[in-house]
C-alpha positions in Angstrom: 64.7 -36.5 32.5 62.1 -36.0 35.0 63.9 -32.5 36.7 64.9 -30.9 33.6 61.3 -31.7 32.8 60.6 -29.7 36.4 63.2 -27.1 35.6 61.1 -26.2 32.3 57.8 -26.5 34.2 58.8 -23.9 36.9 60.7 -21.6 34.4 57.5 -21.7 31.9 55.3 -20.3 35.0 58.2 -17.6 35.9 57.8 -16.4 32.8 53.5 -16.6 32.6 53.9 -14.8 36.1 56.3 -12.2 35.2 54.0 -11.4 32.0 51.1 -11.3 34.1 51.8 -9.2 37.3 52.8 -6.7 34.0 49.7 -6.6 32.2 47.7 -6.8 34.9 46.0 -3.6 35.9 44.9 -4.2 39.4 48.0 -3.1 42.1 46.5 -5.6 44.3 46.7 -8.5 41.9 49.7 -7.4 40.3 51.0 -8.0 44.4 50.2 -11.3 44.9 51.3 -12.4 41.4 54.5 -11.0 42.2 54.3 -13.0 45.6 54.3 -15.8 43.3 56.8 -15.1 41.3 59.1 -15.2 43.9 57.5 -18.5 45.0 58.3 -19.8 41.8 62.3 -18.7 42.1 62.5 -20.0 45.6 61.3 -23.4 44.4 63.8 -23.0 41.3 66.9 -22.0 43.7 66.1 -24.8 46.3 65.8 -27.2 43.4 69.7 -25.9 42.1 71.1 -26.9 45.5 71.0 -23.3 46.9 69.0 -23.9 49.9 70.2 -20.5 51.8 69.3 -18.4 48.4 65.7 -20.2 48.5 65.2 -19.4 52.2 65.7 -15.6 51.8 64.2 -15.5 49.0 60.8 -17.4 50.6 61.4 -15.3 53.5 62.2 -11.6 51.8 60.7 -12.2 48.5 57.5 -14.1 49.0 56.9 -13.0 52.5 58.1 -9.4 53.5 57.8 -7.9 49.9 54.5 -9.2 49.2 52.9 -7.9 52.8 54.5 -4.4 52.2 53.4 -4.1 48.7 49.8 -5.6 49.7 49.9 -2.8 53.0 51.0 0.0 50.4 48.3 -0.5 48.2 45.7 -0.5 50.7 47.0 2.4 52.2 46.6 4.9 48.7 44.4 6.9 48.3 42.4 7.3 44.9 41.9 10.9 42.8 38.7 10.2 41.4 35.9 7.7 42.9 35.2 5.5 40.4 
């Protein structure tokens, strides 16, 4: 009872995270909720069993992405200055 009741927990905030980081209009916010996102699926694919899955995806997903995406937003340059 108590980890399907964790399984629907961590797949009801996958989905409030996807539906955020896409309504979102801030790049940098849309970034970090992203970051969690991937949080969220490393949790859900350590919790299957599927340790090695969860570990890249902390590592590549979470970590790497996340910093590049961060980096590339900080790094555009705006038309306009408003």
């Amino acid at each position: 009872m108590g980890l399907e009741l964790f399984n629907t927990f961590i797949l009801l905030l996958l989905v409030a995270a996807a539906l955020v980081a896409l309504k979102v209009r801030d790049l940098i916010t849309a970034s970090v909720v992203f970051g969690i996102y991937s949080f969220l699926m490393c949790l859900l694919w350590a919790e299957m069993g599927a340790v090695d899955v969860a570990f890249t995806e902390a590592a590549v997903g979470a970590g790497i992405s996340t910093v590049v995406l961060v980096a590339t937003v900080f790094n555009l340059k705006r038309k306009s200055s408003d």
